[in-house]
KOLSE-899711 format. One record per residue (C-alpha): residue number from 1; residue in one letter; chain; x, y, z negated. Coordinates in nm, 2 decimals. Layout:
% residues N
(NUM,'A','A',(X,Y,Z))
...
END
This chain:
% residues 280
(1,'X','A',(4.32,-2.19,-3.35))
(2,'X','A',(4.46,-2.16,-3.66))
(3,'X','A',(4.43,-2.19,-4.05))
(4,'X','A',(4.25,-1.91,-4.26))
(5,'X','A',(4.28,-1.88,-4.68))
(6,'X','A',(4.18,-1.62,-4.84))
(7,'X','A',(4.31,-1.61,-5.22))
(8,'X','A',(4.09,-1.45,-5.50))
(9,'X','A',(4.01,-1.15,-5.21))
(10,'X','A',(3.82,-0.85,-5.36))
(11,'X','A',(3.64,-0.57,-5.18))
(12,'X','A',(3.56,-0.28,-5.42))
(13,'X','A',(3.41,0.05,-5.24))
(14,'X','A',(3.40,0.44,-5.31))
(15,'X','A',(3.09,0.42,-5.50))
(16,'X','A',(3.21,0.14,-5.75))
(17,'X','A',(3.02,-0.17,-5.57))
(18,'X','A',(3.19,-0.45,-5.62))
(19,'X','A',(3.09,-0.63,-5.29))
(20,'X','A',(3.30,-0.95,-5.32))
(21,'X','A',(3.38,-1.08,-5.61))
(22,'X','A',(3.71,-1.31,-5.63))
(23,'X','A',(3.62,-1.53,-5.32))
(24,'X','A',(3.87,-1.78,-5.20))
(25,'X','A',(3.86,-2.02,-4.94))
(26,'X','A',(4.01,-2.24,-4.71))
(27,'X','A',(3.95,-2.30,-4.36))
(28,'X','A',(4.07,-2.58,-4.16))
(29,'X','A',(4.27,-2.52,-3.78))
(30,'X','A',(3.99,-2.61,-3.57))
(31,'X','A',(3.73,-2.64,-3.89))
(32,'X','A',(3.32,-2.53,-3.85))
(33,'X','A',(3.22,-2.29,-4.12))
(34,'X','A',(2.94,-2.15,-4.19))
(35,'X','A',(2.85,-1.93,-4.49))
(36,'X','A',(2.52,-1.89,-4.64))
(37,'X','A',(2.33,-1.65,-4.88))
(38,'X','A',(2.04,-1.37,-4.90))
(39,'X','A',(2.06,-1.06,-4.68))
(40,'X','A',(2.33,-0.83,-4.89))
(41,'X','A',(2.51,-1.08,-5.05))
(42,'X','A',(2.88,-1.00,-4.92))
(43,'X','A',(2.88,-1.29,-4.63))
(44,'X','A',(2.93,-1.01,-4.32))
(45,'X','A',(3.16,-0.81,-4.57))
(46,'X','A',(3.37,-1.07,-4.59))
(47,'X','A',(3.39,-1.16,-4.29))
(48,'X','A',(3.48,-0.82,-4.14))
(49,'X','A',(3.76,-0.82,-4.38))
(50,'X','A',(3.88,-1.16,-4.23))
(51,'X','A',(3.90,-0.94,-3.86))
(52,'X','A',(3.99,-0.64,-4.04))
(53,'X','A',(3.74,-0.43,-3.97))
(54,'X','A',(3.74,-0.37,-4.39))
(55,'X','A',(3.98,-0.31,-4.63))
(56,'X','A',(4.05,-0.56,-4.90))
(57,'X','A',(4.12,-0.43,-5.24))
(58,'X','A',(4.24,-0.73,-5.38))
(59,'X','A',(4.40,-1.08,-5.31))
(60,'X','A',(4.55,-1.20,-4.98))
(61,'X','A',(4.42,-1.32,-4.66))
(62,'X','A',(4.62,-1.53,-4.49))
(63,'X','A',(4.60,-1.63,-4.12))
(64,'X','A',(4.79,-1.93,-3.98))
(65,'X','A',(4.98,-1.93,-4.24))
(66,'X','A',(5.08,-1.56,-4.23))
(67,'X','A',(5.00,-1.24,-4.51))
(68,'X','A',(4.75,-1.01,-4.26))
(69,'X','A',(4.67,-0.78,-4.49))
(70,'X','A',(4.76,-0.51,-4.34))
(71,'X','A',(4.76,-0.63,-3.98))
(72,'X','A',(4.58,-0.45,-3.75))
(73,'X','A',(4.26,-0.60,-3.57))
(74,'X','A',(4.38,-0.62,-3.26))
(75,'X','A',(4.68,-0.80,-3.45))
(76,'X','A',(4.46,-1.06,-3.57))
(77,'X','A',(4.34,-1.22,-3.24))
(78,'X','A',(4.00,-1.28,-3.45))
(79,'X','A',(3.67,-1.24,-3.18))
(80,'X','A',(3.33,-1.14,-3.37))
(81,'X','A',(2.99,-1.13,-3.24))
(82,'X','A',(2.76,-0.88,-3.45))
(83,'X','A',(2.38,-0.91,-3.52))
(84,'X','A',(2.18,-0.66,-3.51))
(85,'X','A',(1.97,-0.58,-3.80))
(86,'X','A',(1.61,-0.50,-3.84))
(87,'X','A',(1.35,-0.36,-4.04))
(88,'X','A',(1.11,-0.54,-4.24))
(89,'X','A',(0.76,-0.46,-4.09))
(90,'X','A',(0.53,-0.55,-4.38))
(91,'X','A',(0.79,-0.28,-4.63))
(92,'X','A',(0.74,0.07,-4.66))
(93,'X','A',(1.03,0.28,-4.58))
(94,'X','A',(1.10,0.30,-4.94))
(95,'X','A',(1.13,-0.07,-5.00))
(96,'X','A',(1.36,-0.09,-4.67))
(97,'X','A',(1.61,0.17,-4.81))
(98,'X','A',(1.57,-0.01,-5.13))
(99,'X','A',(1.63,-0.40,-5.06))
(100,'X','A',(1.98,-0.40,-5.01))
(101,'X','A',(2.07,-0.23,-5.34))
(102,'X','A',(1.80,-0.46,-5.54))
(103,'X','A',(2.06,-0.75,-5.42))
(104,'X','A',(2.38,-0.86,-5.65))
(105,'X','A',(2.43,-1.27,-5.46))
(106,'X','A',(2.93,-1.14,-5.35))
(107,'X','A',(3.03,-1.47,-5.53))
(108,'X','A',(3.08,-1.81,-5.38))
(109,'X','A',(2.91,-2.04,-5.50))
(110,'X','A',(2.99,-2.42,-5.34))
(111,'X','A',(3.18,-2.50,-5.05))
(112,'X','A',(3.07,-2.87,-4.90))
(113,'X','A',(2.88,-3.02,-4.63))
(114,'X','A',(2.55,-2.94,-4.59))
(115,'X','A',(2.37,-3.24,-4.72))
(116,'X','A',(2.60,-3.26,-4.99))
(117,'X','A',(2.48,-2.93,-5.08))
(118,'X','A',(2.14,-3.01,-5.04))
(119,'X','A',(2.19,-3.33,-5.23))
(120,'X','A',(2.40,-3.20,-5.53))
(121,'X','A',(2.37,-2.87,-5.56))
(122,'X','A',(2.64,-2.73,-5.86))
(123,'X','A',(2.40,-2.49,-5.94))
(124,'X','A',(2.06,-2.36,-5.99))
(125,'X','A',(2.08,-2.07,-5.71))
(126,'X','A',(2.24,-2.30,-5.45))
(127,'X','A',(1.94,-2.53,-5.54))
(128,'X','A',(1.70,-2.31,-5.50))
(129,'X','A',(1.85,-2.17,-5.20))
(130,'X','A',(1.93,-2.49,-4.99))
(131,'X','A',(1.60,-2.58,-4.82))
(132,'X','A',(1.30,-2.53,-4.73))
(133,'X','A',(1.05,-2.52,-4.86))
(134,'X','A',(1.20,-2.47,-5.20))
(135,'X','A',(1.29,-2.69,-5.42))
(136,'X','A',(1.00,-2.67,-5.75))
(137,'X','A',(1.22,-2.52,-6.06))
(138,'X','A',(1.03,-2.60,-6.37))
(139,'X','A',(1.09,-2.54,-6.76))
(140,'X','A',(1.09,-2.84,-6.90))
(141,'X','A',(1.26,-3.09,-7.23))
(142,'X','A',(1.42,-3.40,-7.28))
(143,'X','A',(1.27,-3.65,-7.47))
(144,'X','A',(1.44,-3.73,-7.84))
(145,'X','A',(1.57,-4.04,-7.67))
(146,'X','A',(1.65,-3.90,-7.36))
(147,'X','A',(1.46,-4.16,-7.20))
(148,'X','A',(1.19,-3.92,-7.00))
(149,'X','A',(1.14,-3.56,-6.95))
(150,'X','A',(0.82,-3.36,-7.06))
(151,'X','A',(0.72,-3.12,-6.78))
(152,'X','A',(0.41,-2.90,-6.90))
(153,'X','A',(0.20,-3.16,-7.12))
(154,'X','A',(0.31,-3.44,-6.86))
(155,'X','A',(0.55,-3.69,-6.93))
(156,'X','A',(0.81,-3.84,-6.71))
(157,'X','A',(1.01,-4.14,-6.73))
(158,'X','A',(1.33,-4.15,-6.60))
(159,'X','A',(1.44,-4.50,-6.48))
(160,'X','A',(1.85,-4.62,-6.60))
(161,'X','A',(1.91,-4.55,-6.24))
(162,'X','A',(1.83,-4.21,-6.28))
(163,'X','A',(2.01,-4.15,-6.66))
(164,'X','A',(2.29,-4.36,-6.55))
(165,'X','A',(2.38,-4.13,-6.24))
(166,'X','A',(2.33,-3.79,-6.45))
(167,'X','A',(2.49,-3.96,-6.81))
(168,'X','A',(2.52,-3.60,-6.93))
(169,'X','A',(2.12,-3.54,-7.00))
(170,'X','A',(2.20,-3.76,-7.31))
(171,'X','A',(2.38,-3.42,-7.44))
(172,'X','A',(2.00,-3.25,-7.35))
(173,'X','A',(1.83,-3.50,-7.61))
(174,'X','A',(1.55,-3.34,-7.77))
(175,'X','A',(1.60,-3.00,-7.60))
(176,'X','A',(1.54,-2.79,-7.34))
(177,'X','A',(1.60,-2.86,-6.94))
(178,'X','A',(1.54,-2.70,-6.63))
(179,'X','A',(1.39,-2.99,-6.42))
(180,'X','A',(1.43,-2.97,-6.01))
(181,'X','A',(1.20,-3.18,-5.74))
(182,'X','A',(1.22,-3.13,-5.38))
(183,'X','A',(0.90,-3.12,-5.19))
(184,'X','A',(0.92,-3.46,-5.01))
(185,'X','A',(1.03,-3.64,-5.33))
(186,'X','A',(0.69,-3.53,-5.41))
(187,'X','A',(0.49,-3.82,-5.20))
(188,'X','A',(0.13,-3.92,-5.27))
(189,'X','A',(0.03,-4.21,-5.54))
(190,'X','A',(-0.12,-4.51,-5.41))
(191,'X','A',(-0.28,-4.77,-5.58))
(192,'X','A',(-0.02,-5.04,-5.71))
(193,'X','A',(0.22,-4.70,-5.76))
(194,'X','A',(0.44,-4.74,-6.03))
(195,'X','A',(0.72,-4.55,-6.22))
(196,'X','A',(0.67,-4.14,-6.28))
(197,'X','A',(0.41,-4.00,-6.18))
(198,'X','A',(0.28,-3.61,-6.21))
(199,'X','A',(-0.06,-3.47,-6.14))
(200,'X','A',(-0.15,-3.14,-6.01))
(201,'X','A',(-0.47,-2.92,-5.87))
(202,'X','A',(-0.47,-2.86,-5.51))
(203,'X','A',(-0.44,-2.51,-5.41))
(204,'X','A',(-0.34,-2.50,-5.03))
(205,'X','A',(-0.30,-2.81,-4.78))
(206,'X','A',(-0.13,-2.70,-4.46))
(207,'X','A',(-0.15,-2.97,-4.13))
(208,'X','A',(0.13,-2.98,-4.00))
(209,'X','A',(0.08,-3.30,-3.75))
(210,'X','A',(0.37,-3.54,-3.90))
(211,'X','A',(0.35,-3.43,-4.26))
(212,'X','A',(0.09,-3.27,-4.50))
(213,'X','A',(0.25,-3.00,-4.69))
(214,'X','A',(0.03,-2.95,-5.01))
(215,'X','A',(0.05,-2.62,-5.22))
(216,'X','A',(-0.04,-2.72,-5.58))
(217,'X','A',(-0.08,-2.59,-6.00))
(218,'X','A',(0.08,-2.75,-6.32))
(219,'X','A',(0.09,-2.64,-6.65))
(220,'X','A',(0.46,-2.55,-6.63))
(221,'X','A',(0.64,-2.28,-6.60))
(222,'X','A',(0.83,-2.23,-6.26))
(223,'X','A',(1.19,-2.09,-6.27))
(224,'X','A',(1.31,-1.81,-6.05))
(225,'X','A',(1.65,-1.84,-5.93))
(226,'X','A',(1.76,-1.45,-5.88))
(227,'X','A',(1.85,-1.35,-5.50))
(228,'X','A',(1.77,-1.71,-5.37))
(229,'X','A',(1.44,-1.69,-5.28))
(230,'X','A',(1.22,-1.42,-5.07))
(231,'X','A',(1.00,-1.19,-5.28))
(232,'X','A',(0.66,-1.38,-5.15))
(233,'X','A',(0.81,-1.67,-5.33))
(234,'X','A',(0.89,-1.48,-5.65))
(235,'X','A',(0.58,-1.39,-5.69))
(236,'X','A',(0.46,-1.74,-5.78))
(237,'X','A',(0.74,-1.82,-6.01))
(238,'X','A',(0.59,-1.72,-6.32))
(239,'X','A',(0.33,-1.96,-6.25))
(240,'X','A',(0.33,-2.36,-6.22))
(241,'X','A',(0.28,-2.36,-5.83))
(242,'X','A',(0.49,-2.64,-5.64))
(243,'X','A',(0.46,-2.72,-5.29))
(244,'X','A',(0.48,-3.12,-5.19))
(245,'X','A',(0.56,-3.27,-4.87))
(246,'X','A',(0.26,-3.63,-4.81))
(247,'X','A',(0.12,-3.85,-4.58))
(248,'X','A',(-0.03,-3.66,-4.27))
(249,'X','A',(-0.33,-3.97,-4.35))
(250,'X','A',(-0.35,-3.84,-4.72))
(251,'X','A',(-0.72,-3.75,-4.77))
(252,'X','A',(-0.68,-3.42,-5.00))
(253,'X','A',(-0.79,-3.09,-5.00))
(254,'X','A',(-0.83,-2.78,-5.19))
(255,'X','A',(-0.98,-2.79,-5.51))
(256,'X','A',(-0.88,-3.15,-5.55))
(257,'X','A',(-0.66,-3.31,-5.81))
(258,'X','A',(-0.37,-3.51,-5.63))
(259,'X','A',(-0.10,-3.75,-5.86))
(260,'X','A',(0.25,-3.80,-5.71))
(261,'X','A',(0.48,-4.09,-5.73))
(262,'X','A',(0.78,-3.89,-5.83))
(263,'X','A',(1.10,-4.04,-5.69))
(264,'X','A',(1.30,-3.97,-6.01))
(265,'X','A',(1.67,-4.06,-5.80))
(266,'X','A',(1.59,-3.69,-5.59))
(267,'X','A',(1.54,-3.56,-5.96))
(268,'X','A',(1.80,-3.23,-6.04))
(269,'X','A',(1.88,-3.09,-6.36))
(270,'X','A',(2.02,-2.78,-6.46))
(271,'X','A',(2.11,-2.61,-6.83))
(272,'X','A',(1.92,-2.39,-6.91))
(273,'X','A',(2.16,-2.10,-7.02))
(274,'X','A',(2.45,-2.18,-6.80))
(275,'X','A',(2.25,-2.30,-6.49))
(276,'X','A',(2.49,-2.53,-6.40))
(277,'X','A',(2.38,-2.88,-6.26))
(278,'X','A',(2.37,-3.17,-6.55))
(279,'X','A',(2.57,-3.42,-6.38))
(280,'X','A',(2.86,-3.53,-6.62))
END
């Protein structure tokens, strides 16, 4: 085993592409690693450049240590086991040829372990990529006090627990957000519930034996993170769909209105124009 770094590495083809952008990274001797990302997103390209099966254009890749750039494959001792790829049934021909050039995603985005990523995500894509279902994306504005957050025409307090470990929404007083919740911090109200709560018409409810997972409407708009969700998801993102994880005894159906306890500490927040995470 040994140590792999690649520094600011840059793969640039014929045709102008610019496949990977800048990526650098360190990999432990002996370290798991496992990159994620949609389908055309540079993750197999780079990859191939680490074995050198491709040609970098910029930046160095260093392997235990040692400059490979220009090392042979064989040179490299690196073992890789390909996947073979498919077509998309439900696409026409046209949209098969076309899905990989629709695609921009060759930029790292976060390195950390996998519940940190889930958990504090720097950024909206990595949010909105990082589970599933998806985590609900929603246009929404800070209070004048910063003390809730208006989503739609509802209103949401946010407990000092919550504005004490994000002390940067306090910049966002008065303006605009965009406002994250993961489906299970999404759970059903009960009687005696207090704290946030948001209510939403029941679209879909889908028995799944240990959970409920319950497709429902606000009046907010829902924000599309480019490249990190499938197309069947995109389509609902101009609308104020939001999928909830509940009770498997939750008596709700479609058609119904159902109120959440919102569990404001799974809250995210992003900036709207840089769609970076509001932490500090």
């Amino acid at each position: 085993m040994a140590t792999v770094d690649m520094d600011k590495v840059n793969k640039v083809y014929e045709n102008g592409f610019h496949a990977v952008k800048d990526l650098s990274l360190d990999v432990g001797e002996g370290e798991f690693m496992v990159l994620v990302g949609p389908s055309g997103c540079g993750k197999t390209t780079a990859l191939r450049m680490v074995a050198g099966l491709e040609d970098i254009t910029s930046g160095l890749l260093r392997i235990g240590g040692k400059v490979v750039n220009d090392e042979t494959p064989k040179d490299r001792d690196i073992a890789m086991v390909f996947q073979n790829y498919a077509l998309y049934p439900h696409m026409t021909v046209r949209d098969n040829i076309g899905f990989a050039l629709k695609l921009r995603s060759g930029v790292l985005q976060q390195v950390d372990h996998p519940q940190h990523l889930y958990d504090r995500p720097d950024n909206l894509f990595v949010a909105a990529f990082i589970g599933s279902p998806a985590m609900n994306l929603y246009e929404a504005s800070m209070t004048e006090d910063a003390s809730a957050v208006r989503i739609g025409s509802q209103e949401l307090a946010l407990p000092v627990i919550c504005r004490d470990s994000h002390p940067g929404l306090a910049r966002f007083a008065g303006k605009k957000i965009i406002v994250g919740l993961r489906p299970e911090h999404l759970p059903a109200a009960t009687d005696g519930d207090s704290g946030a709560h948001l209510t939403g018409n029941v679209d879909l409810v889908e028995a799944l034996g240990s959970e409920l997972v319950v497709h429902f409407t606000i009046d907010a708009r829902r924000v599309r993170a480019e490249g990190a969700t499938s197309d069947d998801e995109d389509a609902t993102a101009q609308s104020g769909e939001g999928v909830a994880r509940v009770d498997p005894g939750t008596r709700v159906k479609a058609g119904d209105k159902i109120t959440f306890a919102v569990t404001t500490t799974g809250m995210q927040f992003f900036d709207p124009e840089t769609e970076r995470a509001i932490w500090n």
